[in-house]
Every structure is written in structure tokens, then in C-alpha cells.
N, C-alpha and C positions, 0 to 999 in steps of 0.2 A: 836695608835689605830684609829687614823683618818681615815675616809671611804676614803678621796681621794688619798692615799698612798696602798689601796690597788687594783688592780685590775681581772682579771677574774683567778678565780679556788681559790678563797676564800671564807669561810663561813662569814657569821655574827660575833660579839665578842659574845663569848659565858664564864660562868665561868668554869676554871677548876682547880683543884687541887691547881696552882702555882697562879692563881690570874687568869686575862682575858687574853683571846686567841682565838685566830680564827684555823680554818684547814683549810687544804692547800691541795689538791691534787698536780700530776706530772703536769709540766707546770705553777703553781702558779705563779702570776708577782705583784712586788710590781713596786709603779710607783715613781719614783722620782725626784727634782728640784734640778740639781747636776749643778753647775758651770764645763766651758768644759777646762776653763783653770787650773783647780786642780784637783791630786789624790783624791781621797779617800776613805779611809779605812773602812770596813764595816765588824760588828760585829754581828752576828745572833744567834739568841740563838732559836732553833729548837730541836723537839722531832718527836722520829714515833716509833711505836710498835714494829719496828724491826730493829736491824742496817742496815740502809739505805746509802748508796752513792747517793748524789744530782750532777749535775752540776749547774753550776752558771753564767749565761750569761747577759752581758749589751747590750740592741739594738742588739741582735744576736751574739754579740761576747763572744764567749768564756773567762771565768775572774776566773776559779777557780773551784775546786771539792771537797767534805766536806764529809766527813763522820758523820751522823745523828745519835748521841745518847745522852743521856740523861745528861745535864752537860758539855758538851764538845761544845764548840763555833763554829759555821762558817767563819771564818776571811778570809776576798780576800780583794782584792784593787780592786777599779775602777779608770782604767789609766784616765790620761786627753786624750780629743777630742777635733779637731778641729770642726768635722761635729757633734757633738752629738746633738742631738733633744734637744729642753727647757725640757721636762720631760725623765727620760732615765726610760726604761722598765728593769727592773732585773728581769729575769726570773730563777723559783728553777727546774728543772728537773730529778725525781727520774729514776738510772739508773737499767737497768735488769731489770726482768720478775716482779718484784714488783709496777714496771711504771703504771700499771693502776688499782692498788690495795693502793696502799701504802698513807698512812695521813701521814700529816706530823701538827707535832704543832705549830705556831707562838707562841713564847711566849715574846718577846721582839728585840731590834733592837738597837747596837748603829752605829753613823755616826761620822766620824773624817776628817773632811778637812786638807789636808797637799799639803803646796805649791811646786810647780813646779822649781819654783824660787831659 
């Protein structure tokens, strides 16, 4: 829940139900210090009012499409890079006419580095 892991189209941590969370509107971007020479795996645990499809992009690259409901993980990989930025921008993007309507819940996040090697 560190402020510097999140960036533009996030709230505050707020409480809710399941413990702390932030919301997230479409375009939500978590910012993060990913080494370029390893995958990895990324576990998102997200809620929204309505089943939602997200996509899921690193630095603009497309890495993966989730379906958003309650209990059900976001799991994508983030390939290695050679060019990746020191922080890589993961951006959440909700799809269809619910894009500029739709919350989405932050409720937790795991990261799993797996070597290339």
C-alpha cells in the first residue's frame, strides 16, 4: 500500500470490507522496480461492481486480459526487457462502454520473480 507503487487514477487507502484498498478507475497504473533481465509473475487480487474485463499492459505493451470479479486473481507474467525503464508502468484498463464508469478495487498484490536462465 506504499504511495510510491501507486500512480495516476488511484484513490487514497481507504477501509473496506476486506481490510485496506484503494480504487482504481480505467487506466489505473501501478508503478514498479522490476529487474529487465527476469520474468515476472504478477498476482492481482481486484474487485468492481460488475464483471469487468481489464487489460493489462507493461510500458504500453500489452501482457494480458483478466476478467474482474470477486475472488478470482489477475495472473499475467511480465516478460524480460532489454529496453525496460528502472520503474515499469503497469497499466489496468477496463474494457467496453463501462471504461469510464467502472471502479475497480485494489485489494492486494503478489510479485514472483522467475529467472530467464
Amino acid at each position: 500500500e506504499s504511495e510510491s507503487y501507486f500512480g495516476a487514477g488511484w484513490s487514497g487507502v481507504e477501509r473496506g470490507t476486506t481490510g485496506r484498498v484503494r480504487y482504481g478507475s480505467s487506466g489505473a497504473t501501478l508503478l514498479l522496480t522490476l529487474d529487465a533481465a527476469y520474468t515476472y509473475r504478477l498476482t492481482l487480487d481486484l474487485a468492481a461492481g460488475d464483471s469487468t474485463t481489464i487489460d493489462v499492459n507493461a510500458d504500453d505493451v500489452a501482457i494480458g486480459t483478466c476478467a474482474v470479479r470477486d475472488r478470482v486473481p489477475c495472473d499475467v507474467a511480465v516478460p524480460p526487457g532489454a529496453g525496460r525503464a528502472p520503474v515499469t508502468a503497469l497499466t489496468l484498463s477496463v474494457r467496453g462502454p463501462a471504461r469510464d464508469s467502472a471502479r475497480l478495487t485494489f485489494q492486494r498484490a503478489r510479485i514472483a520473480r522467475v529467472s530467464t536462465r
